[in-house]
C-alpha positions in Angstrom: -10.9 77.5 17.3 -11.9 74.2 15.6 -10.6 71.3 14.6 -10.4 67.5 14.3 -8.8 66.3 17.1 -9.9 62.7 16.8 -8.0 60.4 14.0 -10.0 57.8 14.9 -13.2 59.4 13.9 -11.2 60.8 10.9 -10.2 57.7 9.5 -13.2 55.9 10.0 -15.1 58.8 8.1 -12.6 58.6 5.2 -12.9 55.0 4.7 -16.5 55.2 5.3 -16.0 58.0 2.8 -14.3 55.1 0.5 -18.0 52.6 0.6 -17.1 50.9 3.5 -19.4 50.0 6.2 -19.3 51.5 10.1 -18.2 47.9 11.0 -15.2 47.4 8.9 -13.8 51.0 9.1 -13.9 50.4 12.8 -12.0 46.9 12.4 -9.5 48.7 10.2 -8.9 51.0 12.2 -8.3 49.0 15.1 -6.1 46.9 13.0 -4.0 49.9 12.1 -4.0 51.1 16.0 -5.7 54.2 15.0 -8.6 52.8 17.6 -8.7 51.5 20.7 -10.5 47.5 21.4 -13.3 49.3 23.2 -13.1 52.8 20.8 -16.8 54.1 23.1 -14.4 57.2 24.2 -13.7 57.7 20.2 -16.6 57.3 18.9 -19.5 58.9 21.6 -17.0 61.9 21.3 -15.7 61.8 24.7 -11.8 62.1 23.7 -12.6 64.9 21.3 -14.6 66.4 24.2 -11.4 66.3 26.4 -9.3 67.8 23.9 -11.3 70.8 23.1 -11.8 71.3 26.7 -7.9 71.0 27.6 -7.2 73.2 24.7 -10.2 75.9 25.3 -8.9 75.9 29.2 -5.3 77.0 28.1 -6.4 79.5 25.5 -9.1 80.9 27.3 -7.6 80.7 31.0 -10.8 79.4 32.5 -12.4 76.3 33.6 -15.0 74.8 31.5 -17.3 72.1 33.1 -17.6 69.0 30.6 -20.5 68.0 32.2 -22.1 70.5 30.5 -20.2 70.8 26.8 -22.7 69.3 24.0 -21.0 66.2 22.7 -22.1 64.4 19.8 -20.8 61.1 18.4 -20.8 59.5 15.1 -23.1 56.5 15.8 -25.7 59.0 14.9 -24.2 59.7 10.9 -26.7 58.2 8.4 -26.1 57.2 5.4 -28.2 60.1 3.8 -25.8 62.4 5.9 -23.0 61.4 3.4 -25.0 61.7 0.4 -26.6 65.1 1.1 -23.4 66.3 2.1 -21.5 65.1 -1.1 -24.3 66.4 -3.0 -23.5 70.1 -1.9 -19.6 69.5 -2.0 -19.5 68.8 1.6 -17.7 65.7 3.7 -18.3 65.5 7.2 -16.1 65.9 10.0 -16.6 65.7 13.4 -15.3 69.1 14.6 -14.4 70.2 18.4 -15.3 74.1 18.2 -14.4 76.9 21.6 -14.6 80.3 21.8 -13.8 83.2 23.7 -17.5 83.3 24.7 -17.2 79.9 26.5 -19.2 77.9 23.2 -17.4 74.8 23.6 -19.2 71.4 21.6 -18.4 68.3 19.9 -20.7 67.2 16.6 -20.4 66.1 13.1 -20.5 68.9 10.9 -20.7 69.7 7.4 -17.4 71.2 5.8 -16.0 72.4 2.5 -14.4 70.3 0.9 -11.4 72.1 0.1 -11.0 73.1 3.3 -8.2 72.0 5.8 -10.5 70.1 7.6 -11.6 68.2 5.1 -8.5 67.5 3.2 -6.8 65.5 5.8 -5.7 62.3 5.8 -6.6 59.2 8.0 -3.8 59.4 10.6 -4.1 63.4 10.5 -5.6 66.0 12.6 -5.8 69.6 12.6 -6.4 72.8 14.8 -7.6 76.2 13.1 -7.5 79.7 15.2 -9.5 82.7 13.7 -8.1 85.3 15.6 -9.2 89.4 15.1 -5.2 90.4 14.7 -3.2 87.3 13.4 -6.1 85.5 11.3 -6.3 82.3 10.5 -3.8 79.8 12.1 -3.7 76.5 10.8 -1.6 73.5 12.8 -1.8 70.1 11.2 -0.1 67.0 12.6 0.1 63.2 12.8 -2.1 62.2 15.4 -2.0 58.5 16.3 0.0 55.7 16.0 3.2 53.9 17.1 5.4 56.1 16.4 3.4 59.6 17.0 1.9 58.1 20.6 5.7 57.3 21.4 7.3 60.4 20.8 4.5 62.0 23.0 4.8 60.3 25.8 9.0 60.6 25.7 8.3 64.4 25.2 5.5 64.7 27.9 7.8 62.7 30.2 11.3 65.1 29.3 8.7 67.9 29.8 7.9 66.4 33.4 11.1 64.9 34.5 13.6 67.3 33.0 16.5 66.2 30.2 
């Protein structure tokens, strides 16, 4: 599977994407609560980390140690990143990847840009299964804000407490 599980990164890159600085995508983004006051967890990779590693644990019904999945944030994205990618019909996305094999990582990665990946929007995130008999399974979603955070944690708690 792979996928952008992070909006925070996603938006960032977009706007980023749009000629604005690291800085002020951040500050937008906090503005729009797409990122945290302290975004570290967002932007080191550490929430995309979690996700994968959730996700690969339920697919794969095994434990995965992330102490030891390869996690890359974007504070390492230069500015010729962008360019080179661009120049070969590229964005980048940082991408949460698992496999059957136990390959679980988190880095910024080159990707079509008519892919799914790429075409999302700021607030978006996706998830894309390859499997050997269904294919190719997309899921795409809202991923952040007011409204999407409530109606998680009123589902998570119905799913806990009962209706």
């Amino acid at each position: 599977m792979t996928g952008v599980f992070n909006i925070t990164w996603n938006y960032i890159l977009i706007q980023i994407k749009e000629g604005l600085s690291f800085e002020k995508a951040l500050k937008l983004a906090q503005e729009k609560g797409y990122a945290k006051a302290d975004p570290s967890a967002d932007i080191d990779g550490i929430d995309t980390m979690r996700k994968i590693n959730i996700t690969s644990s339920l697919l794969f019904d095994r434990y995965f140690d992330e102490n030891k999945i390869k996690t890359k944030g974007i504070r390492d994205i230069k500015e010729s990143d962008k360019k080179n990618a661009l120049a070969h019909n590229k964005t980048i996305k940082i991408i949460g990847y698992g496999d059957d094999n136990g390959k679980i990582y988190v880095r910024a990665e080159e990707v079509e840009q008519n892919s799914i990946l790429s075409l999302l929007k700021g607030g978006e995130n996706a998830i894309k299964f390859d499997s050997k008999s269904a294919g190719e399974i997309v899921i795409k979603a809202a991923g952040a804000g007011g409204r999407e955070t409530a109606y998680s944690l009123v589902s998570d708690f119905i799913d806990i407490y009962g209706e």
